[in-house]
Backbone as XML, in Angstrom:
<?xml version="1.0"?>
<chain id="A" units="angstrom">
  <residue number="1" name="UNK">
    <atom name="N" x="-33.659" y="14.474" z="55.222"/>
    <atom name="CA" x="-34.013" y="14.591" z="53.824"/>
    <atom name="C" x="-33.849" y="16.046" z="53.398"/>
  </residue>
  <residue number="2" name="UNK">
    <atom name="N" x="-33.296" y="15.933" z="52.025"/>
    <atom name="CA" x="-32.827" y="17.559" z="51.989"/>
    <atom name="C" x="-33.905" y="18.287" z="50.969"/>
  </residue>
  <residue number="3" name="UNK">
    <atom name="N" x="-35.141" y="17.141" z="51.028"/>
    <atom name="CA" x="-35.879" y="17.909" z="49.869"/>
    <atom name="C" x="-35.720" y="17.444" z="47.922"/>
  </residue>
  <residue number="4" name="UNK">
    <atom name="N" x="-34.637" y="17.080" z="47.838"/>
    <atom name="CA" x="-34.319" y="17.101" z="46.683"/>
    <atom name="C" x="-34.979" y="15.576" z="46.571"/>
  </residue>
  <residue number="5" name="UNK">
    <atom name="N" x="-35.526" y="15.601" z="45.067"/>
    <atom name="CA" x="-35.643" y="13.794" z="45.328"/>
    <atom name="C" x="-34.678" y="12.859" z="44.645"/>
  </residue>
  <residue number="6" name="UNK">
    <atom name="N" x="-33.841" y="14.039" z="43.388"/>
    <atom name="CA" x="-32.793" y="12.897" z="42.759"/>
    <atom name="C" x="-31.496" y="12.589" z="44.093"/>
  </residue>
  <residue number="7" name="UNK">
    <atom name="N" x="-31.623" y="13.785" z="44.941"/>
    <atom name="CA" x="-30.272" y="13.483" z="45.796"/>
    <atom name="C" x="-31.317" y="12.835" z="47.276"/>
  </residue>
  <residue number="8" name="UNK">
    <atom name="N" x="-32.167" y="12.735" z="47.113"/>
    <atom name="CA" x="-32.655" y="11.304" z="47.999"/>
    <atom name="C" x="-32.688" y="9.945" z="47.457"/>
  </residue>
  <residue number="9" name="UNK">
    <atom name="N" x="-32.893" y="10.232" z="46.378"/>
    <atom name="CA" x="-33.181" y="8.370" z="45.465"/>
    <atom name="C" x="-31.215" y="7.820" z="45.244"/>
  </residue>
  <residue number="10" name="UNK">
    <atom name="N" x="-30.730" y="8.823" z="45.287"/>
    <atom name="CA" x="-29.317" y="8.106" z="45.248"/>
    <atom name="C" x="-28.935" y="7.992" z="46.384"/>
  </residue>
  <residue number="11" name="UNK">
    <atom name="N" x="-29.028" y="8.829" z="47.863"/>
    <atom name="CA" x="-28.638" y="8.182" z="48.898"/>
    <atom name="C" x="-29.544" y="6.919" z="49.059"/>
  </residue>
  <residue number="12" name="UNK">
    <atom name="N" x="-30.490" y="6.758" z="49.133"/>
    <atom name="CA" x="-31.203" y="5.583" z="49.660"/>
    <atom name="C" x="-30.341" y="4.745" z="48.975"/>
  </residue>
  <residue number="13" name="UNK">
    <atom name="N" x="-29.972" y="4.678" z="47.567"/>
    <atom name="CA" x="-29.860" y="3.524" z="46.638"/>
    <atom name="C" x="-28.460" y="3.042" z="47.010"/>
  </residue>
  <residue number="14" name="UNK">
    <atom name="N" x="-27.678" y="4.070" z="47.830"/>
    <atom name="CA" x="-26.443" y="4.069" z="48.044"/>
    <atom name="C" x="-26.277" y="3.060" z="49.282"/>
  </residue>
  <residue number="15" name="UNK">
    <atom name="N" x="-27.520" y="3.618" z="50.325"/>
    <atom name="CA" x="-27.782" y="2.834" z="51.489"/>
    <atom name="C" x="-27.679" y="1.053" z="51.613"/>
  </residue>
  <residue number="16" name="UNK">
    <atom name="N" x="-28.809" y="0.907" z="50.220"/>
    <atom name="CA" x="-29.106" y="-0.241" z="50.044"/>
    <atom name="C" x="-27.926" y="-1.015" z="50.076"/>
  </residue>
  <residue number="17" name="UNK">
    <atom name="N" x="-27.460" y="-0.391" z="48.863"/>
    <atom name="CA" x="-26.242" y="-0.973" z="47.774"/>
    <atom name="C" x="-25.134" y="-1.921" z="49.229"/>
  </residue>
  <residue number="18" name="UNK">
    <atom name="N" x="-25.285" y="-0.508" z="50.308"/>
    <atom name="CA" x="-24.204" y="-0.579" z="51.122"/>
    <atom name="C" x="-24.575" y="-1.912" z="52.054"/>
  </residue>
  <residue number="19" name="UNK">
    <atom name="N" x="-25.684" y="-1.881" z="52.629"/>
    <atom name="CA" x="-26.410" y="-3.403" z="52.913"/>
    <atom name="C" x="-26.053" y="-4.077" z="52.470"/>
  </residue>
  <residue number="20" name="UNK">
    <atom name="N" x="-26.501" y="-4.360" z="50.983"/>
    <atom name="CA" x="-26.542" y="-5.500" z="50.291"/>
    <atom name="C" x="-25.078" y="-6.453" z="49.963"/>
  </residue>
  <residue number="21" name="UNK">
    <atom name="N" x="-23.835" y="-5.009" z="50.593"/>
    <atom name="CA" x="-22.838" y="-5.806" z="50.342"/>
    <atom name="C" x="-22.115" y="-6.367" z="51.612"/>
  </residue>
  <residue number="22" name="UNK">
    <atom name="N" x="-22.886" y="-5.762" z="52.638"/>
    <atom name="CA" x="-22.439" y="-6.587" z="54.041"/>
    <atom name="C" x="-23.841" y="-7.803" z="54.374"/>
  </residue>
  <residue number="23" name="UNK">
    <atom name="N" x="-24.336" y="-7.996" z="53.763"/>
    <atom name="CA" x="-25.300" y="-8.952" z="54.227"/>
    <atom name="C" x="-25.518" y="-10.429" z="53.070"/>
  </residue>
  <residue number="24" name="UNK">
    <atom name="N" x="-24.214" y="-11.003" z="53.444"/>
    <atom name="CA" x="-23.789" y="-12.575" z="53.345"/>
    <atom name="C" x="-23.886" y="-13.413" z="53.991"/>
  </residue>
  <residue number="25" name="UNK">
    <atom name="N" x="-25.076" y="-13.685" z="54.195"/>
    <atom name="CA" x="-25.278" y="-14.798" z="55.087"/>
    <atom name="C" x="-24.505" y="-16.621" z="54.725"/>
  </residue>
  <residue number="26" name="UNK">
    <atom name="N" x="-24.002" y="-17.589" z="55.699"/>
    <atom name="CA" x="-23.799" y="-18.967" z="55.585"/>
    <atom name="C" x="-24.220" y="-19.059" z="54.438"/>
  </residue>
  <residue number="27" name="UNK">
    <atom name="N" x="-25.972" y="-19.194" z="54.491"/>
    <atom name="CA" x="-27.057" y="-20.254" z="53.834"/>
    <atom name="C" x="-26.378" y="-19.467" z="52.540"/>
  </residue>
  <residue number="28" name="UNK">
    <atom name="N" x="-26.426" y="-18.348" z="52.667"/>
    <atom name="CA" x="-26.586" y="-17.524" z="51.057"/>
    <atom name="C" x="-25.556" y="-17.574" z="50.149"/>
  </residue>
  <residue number="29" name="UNK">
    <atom name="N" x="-24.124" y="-17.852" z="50.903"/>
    <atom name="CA" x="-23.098" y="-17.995" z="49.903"/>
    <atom name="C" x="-23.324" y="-19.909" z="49.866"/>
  </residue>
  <residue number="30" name="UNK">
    <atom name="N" x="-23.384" y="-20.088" z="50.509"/>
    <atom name="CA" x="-23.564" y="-21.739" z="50.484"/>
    <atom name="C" x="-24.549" y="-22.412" z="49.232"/>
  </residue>
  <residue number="31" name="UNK">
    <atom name="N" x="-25.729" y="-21.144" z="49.265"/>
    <atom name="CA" x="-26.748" y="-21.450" z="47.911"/>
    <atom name="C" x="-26.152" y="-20.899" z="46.368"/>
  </residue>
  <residue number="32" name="UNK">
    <atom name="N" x="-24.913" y="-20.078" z="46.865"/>
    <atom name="CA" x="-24.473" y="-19.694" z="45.449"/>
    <atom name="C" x="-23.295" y="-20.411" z="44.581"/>
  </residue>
  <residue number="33" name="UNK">
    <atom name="N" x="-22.626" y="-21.147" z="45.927"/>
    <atom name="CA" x="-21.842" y="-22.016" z="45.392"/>
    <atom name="C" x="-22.362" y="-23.228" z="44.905"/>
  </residue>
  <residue number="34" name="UNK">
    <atom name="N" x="-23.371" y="-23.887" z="45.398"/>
    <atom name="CA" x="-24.258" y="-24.643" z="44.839"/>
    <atom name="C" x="-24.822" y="-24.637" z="43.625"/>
  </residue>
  <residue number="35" name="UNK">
    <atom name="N" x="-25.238" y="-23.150" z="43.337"/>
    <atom name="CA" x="-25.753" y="-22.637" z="42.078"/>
    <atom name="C" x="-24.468" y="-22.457" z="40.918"/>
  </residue>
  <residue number="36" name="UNK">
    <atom name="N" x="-23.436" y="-22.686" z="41.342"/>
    <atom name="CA" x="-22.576" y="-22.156" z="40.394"/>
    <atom name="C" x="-22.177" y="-23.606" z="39.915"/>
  </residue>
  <residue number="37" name="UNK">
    <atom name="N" x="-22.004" y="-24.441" z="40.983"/>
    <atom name="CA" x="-21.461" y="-26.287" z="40.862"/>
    <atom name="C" x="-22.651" y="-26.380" z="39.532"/>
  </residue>
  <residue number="38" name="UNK">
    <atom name="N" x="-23.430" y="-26.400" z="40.095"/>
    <atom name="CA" x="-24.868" y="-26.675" z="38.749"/>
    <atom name="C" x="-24.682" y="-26.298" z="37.891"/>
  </residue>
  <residue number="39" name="UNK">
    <atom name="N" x="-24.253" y="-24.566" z="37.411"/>
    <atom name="CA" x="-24.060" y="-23.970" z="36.173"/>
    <atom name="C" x="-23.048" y="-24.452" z="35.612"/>
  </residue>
  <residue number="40" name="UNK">
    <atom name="N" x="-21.639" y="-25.100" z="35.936"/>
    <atom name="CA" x="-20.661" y="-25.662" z="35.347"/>
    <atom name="C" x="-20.633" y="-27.163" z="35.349"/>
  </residue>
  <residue number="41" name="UNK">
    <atom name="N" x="-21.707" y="-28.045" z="36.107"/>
    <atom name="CA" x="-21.562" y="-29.557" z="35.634"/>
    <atom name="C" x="-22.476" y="-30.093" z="34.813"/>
  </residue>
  <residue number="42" name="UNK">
    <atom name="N" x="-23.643" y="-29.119" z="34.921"/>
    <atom name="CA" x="-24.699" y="-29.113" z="33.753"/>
    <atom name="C" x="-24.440" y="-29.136" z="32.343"/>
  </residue>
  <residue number="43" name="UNK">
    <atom name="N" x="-23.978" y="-28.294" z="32.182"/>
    <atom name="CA" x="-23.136" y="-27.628" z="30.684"/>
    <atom name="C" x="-22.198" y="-28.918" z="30.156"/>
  </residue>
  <residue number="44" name="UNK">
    <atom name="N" x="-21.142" y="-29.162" z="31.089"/>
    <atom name="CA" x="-20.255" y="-30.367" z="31.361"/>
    <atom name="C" x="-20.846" y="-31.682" z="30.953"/>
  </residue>
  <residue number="45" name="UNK">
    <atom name="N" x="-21.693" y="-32.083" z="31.251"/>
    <atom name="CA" x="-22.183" y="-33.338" z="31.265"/>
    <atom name="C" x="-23.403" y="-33.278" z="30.145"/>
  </residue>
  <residue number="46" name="UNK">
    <atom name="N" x="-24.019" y="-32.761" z="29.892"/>
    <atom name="CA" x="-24.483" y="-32.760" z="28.823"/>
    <atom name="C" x="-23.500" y="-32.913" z="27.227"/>
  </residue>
  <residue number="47" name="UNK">
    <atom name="N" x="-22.823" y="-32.002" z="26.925"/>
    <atom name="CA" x="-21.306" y="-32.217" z="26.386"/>
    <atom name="C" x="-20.916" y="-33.492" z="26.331"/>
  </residue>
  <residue number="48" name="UNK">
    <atom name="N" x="-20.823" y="-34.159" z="27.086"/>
    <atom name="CA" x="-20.342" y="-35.023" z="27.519"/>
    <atom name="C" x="-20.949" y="-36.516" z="26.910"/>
  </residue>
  <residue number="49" name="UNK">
    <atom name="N" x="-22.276" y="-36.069" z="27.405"/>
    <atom name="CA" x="-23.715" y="-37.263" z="27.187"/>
    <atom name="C" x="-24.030" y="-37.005" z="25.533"/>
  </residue>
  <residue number="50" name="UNK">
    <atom name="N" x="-23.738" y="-35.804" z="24.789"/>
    <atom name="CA" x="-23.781" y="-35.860" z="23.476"/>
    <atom name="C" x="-22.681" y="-35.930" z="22.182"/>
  </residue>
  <residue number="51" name="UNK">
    <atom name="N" x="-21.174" y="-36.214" z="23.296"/>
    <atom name="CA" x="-20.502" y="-36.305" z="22.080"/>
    <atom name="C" x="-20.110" y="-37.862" z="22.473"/>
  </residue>
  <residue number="52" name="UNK">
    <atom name="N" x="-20.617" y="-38.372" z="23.640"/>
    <atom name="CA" x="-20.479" y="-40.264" z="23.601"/>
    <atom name="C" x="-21.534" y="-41.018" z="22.306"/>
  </residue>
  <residue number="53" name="UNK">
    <atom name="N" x="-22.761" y="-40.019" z="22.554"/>
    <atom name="CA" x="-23.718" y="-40.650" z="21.796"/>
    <atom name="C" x="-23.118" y="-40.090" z="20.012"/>
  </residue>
  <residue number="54" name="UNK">
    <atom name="N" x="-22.734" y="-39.284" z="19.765"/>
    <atom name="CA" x="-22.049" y="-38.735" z="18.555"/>
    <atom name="C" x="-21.354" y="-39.793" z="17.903"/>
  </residue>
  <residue number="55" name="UNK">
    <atom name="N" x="-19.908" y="-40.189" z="19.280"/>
    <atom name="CA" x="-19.079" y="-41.059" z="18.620"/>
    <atom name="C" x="-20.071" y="-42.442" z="18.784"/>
  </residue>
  <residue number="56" name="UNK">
    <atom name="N" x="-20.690" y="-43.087" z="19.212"/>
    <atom name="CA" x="-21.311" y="-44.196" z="18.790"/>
    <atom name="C" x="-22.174" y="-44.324" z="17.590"/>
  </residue>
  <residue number="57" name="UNK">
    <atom name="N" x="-22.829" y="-42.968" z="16.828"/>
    <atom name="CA" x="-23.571" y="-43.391" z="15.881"/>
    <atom name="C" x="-22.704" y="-43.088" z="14.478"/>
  </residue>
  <residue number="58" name="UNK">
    <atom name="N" x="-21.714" y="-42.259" z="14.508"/>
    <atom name="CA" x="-20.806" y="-41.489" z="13.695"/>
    <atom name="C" x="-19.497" y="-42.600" z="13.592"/>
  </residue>
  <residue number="59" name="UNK">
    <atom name="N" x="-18.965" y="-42.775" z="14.956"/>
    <atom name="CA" x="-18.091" y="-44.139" z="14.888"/>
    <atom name="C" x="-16.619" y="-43.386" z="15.019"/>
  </residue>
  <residue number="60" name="UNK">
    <atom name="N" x="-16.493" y="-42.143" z="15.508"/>
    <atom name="CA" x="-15.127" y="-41.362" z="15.723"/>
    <atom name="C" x="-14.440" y="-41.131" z="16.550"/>
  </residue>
  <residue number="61" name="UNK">
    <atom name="N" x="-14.421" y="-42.621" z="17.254"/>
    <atom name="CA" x="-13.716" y="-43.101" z="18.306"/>
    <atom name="C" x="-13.979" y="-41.754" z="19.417"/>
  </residue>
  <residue number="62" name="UNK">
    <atom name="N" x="-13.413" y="-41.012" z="20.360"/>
    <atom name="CA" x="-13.553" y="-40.214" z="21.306"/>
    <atom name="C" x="-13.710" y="-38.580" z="21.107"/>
  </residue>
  <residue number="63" name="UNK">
    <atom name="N" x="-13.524" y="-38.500" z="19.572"/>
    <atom name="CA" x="-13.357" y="-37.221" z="19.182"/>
    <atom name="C" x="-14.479" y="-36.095" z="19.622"/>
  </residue>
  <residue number="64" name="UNK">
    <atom name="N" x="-15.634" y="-36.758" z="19.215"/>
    <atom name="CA" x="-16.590" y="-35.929" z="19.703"/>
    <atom name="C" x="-16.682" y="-35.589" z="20.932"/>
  </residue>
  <residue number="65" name="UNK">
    <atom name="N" x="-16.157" y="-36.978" z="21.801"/>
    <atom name="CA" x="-16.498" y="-36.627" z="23.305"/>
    <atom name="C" x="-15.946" y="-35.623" z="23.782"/>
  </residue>
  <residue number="66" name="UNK">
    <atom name="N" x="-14.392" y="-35.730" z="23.295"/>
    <atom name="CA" x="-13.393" y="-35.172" z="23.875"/>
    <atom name="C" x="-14.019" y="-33.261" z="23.442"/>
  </residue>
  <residue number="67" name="UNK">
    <atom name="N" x="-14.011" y="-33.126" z="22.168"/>
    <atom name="CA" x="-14.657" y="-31.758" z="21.960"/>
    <atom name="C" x="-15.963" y="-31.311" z="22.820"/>
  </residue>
  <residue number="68" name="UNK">
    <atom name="N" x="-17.019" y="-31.777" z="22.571"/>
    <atom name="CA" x="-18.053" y="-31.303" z="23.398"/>
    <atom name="C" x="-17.647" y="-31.664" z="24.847"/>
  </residue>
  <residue number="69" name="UNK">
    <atom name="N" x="-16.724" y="-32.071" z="25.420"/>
    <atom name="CA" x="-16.263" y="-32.126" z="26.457"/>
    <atom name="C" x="-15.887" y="-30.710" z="27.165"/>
  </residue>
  <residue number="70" name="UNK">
    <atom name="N" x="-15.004" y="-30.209" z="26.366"/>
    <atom name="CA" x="-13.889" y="-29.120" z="26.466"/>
    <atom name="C" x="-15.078" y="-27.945" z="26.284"/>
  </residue>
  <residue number="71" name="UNK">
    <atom name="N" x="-15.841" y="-28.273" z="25.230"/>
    <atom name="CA" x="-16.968" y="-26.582" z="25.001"/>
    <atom name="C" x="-18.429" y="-27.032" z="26.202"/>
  </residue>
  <residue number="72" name="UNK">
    <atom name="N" x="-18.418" y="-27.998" z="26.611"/>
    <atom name="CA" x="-19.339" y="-27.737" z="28.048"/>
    <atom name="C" x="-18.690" y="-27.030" z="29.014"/>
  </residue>
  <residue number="73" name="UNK">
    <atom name="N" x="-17.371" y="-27.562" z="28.946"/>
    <atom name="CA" x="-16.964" y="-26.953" z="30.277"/>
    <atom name="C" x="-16.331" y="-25.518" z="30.302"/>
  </residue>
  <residue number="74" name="UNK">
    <atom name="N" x="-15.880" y="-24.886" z="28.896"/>
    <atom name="CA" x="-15.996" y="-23.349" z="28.708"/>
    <atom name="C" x="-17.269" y="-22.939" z="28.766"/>
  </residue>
  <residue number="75" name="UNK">
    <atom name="N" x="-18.330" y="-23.228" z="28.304"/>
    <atom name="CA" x="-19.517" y="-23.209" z="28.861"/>
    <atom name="C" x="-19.911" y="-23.020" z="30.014"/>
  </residue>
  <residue number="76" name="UNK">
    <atom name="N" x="-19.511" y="-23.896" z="30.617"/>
    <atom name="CA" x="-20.146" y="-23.645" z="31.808"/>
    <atom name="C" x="-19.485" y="-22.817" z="32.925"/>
  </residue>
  <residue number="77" name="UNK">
    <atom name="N" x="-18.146" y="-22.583" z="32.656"/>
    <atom name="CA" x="-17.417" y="-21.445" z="33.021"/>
    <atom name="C" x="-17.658" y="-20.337" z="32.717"/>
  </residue>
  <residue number="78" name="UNK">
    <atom name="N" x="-18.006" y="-19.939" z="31.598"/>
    <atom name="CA" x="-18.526" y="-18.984" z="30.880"/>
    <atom name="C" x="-19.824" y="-18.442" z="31.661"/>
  </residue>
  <residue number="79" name="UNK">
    <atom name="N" x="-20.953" y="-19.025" z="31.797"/>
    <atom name="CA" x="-22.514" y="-18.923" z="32.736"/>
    <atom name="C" x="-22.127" y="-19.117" z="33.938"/>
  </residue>
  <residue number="80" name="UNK">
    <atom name="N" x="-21.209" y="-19.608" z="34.250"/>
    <atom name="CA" x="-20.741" y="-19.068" z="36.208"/>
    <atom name="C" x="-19.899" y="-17.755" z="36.633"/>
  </residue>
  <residue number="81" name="UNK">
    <atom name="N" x="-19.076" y="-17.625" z="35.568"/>
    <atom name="CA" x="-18.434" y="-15.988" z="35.578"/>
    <atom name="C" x="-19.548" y="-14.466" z="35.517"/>
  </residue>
  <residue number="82" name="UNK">
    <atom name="N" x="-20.470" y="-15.328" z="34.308"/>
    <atom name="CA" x="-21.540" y="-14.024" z="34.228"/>
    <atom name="C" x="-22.268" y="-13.839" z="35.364"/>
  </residue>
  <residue number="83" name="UNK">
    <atom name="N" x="-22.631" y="-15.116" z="36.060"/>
    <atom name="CA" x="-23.590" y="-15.168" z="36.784"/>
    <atom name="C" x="-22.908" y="-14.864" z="38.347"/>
  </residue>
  <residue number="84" name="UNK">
    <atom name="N" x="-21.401" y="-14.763" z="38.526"/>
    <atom name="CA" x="-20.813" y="-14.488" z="39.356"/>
    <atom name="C" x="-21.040" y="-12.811" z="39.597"/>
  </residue>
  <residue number="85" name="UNK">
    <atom name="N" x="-20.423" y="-12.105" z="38.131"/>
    <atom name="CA" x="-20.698" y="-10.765" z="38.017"/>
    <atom name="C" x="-21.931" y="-9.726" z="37.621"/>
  </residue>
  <residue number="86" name="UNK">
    <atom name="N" x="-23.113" y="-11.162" z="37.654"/>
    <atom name="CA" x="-24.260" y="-10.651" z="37.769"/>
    <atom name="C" x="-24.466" y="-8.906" z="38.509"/>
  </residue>
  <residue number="87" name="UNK">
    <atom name="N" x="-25.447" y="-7.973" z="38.410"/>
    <atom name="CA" x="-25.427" y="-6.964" z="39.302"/>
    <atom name="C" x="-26.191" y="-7.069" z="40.033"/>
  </residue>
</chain>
């Protein structure tokens, strides 16, 4: 320790950082791909479940489906990219 505390709080943080990017465990990428399947079929299927019910009360044959189809699933691409590049 050289005494200083801003040039100790950045090595430590540097330390961490450096950990945190070799320590990928199985379980842990296994729980993130999991987490990401969820963030994009969630979005998806909801979309999905509200533009069937759309075209049945509205009567516009697939239109709705097909749209809230397409914006769940940018959606949910959208909340798996962020959540990919989370920090």
């Amino acid at each position: 320790m050289s005494g200083d505390p801003l040039e100790d709080a950045v090595r430590t943080r540097r330390e961490r950082e450096a950990r945190a990017r070799h320590d990928h465990s199985f379980a842990r990428n296994l729980a993130m791909i999991g987490a990401l399947g969820w963030l994009i079929v969630t979005p998806t299927l909801l979309g999905l479940f509200a533009g069937r019910w759309l075209d049945r009360v509205i009567g516009g044959g697939i239109m709705f489906s097909g749209a809230l189809l397409v914006l769940g699933v940018t959606l949910g691409g959208w909340l798996a990219w962020q959540r990919m590049n989370a920090p």
